[in-house]
N, C-alpha and C positions, 0 to 999 in steps of 0.2 A: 316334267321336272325330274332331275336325274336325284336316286337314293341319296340321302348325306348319310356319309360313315362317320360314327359314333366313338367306336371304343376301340385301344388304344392295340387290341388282338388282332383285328380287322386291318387296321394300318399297318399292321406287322407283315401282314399275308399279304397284301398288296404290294409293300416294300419288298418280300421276298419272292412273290412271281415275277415284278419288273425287274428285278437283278440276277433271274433262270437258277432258283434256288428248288424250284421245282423243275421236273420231269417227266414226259407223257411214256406211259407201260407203253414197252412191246406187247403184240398180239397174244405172244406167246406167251406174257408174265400176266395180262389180267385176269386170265379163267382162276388158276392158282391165286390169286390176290385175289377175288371175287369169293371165290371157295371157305378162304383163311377168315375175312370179315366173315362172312355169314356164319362159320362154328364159332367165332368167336363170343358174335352176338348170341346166338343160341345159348351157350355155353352163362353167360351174364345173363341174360332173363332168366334162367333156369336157377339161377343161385339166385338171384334178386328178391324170387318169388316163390322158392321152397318155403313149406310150413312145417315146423316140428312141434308136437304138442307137449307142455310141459304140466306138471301136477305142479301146485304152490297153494300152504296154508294159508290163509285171510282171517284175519278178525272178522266175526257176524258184522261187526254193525259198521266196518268199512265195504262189505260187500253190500248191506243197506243203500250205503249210501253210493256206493260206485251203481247200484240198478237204475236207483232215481236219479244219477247225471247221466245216466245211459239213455234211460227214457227220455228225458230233457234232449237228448241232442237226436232221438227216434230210432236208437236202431239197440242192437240185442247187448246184454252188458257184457258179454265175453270177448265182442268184436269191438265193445268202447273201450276195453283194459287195452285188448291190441292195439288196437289204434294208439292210444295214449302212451303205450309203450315205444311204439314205432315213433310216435312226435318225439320223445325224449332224448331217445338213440340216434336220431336226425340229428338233434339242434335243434328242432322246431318249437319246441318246450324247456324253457328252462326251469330245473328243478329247485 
């Protein structure tokens, strides 16, 4: 049973290969494009996943309570502020 295409990007790039809106590299152009993705990619993980550590004052008895939802969800309550930071900055958390 052949794949059913879905969504409406898929259709787009089907519509644009059958109409030669694409192009196959010469020999000569893929090592250099091969090259340029790969720093590219390196270059995005490497910023994705840089850590900087920051100082910031807490009320005691919010850091109380951020340990015990930290414990609650099992891991250290420095990496639950992180996390809970990163959800927010996502969209994953709305504030």
């Amino acid at each position: 049973m052949p794949k059913r295409i879905e969504t409406t990007d898929e259709l787009k790039i089907l519509e644009d290969v059958e109409n030669d809106k694409y192009h196959s590299l010469d020999s000569n152009e893929f090592d250099p494009m091969i090259a340029m993705l790969k720093t590219a990619s390196d270059n995005t993980i490497e910023r994705l996943t840089k850590k900087k550590a920051i100082n910031i004052r807490l009320l005691e008895s919010d850091i109380i309570r951020l340990k015990s939802m930290a414990l609650n969800e099992g891991m250290p309550y420095q990496t639950y502020i992180s996390h809970m930071i990163h959800k927010l900055t996502t969209g994953a958390l709305k504030a």
